[in-house]
N, C-alpha and C positions, 0 to 999 in steps of 0.2 A: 626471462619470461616477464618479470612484474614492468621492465623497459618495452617492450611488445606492446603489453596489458595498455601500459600509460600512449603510446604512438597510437594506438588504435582509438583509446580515447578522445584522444584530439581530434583526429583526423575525423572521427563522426561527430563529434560537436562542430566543428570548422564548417564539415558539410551541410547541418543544420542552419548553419547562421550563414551558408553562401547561398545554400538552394532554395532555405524555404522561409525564412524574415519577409517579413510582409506585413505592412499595416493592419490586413484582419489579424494573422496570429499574434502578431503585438496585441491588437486588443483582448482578443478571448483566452490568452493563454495563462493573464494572470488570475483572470476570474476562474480560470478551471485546475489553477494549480490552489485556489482560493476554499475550494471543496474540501482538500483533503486535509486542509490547514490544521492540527491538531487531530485528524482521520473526524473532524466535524460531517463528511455526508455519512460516513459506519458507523458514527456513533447516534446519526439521528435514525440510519437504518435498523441499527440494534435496537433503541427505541421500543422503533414501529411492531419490531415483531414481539417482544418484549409486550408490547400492549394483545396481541392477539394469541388467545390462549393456542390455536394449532402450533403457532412456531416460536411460542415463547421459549422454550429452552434452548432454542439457535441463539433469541436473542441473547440471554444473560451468555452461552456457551462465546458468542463474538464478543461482548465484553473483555469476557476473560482473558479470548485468543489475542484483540488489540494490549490489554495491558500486558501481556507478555513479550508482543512485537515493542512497546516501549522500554519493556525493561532490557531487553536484549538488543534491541536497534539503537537506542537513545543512551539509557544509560550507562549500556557495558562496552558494545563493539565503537562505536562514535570515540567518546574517549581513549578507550585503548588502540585502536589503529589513528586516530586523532588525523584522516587523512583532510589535508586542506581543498578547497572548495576549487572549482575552475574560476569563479569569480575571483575568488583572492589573487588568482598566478596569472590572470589575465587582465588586463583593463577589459570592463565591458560594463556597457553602458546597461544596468538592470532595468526593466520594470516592474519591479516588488523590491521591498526591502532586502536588503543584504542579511542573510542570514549568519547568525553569531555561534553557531553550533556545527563541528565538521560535517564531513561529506558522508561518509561512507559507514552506514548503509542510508541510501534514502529514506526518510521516515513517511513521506507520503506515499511509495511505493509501497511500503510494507505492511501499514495498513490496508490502501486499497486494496494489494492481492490479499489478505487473510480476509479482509471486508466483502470482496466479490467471492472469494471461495466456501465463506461461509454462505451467504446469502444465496449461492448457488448451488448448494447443500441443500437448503431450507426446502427451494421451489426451485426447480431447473427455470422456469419460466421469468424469476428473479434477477437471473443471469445476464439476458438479454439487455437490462440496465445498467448490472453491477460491472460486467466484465470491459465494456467498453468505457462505460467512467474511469475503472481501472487502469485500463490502459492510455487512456487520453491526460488523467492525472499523472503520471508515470514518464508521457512525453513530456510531457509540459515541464516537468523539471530539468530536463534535458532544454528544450527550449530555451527556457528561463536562465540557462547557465550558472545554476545553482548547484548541479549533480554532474559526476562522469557518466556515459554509459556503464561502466561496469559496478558501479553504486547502483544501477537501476538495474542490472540485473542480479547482480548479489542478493537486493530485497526480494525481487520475483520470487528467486528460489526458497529464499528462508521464508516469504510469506506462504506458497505453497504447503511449504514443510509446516507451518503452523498450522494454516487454514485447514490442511487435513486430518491433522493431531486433532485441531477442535471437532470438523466433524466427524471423527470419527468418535470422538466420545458421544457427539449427539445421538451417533446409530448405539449406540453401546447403551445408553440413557435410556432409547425408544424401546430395547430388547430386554433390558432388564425391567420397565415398566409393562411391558406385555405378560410376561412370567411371571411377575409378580398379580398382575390382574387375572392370568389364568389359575394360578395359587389360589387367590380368592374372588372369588365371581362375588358380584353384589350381589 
């Protein structure tokens, strides 16, 4: 199976860099893998809401959910499956730094999905931003030859599985402060 896993990787990266390498995607793909650099657009989007009392608890709640995608993506699964990069196994010519930290799970991936799921929790209307960032950060590393496909979809699903963990404590949050405000009415 994990010999499949690995054929199919190639073969979709291979097809990326036959079918769709192009000067514009050379240019914008490092700036857009540049977003997720440290999950820098979710954490300026946690911020924002973080600043506005309606969806401040989304924001500290994405906090939370990205530093659990690092401690789970970055410092646990990355070392323990230690899987090496398509960069490393292949000559190719990067544009961005070669990254010094293995492959699997995508850490841009994982935040973006917990980042666009949370924020599309917050305000569906959010979404329409978060979701396509998301996934355009997510190619991009695929692009970039930095990630296998199945490092970008491995983070989808565990970002999923987080982004919904998180908002579902935000509903959990909303419903235990309602009862408590019907408990006592000002």
């Amino acid at each position: 199976m994990t010999d499949f896993i690995q054929a199919l990787d190639w073969s979709i990266l291979h097809g990326i860099h036959n079918k769709l390498q192009c000067a514009f995607l050379d240019f914008l793909m490092p700036k857009i893998t540049l977003l997720g650099d440290g999950g820098a657009v979710w954490l300026l989007s946690a911020s924002g809401l973080i600043l506005s009392k309606k969806y401040r608890k989304y924001g500290f709640v994405m906090l939370g959910a990205l530093a659990v995608g690092v401690l789970i993506g970055n410092l646990w699964l990355k070392p323990f499956i230690a899987r090496s990069r398509p960069c490393w196994l292949e000559d190719a010519a990067l544009l961005i730094k070669n990254p010094s930290d293995y492959s699997f799970p995508s850490g841009h991936t994982l935040s973006s999905v917990i980042g666009a799921f949370v924020l599309t929790a917050a305000n569906r209307r959010f979404g329409y931003f978060a979701i396509p960032t998301a996934a355009l950060i997510a190619f991009s590393r695929l692009y970039l030859y930095v990630h296998f496909p199945s490092d970008v979809l491995a983070s989808v699903i565990l970002g999923v599985c987080t982004g919904a963990a998180a908002a579902g404590l935000c509903k959990r949050l909303e419903k235990g402060m309602r009862a408590k405000d019907a408990k006592n009415p000002a």
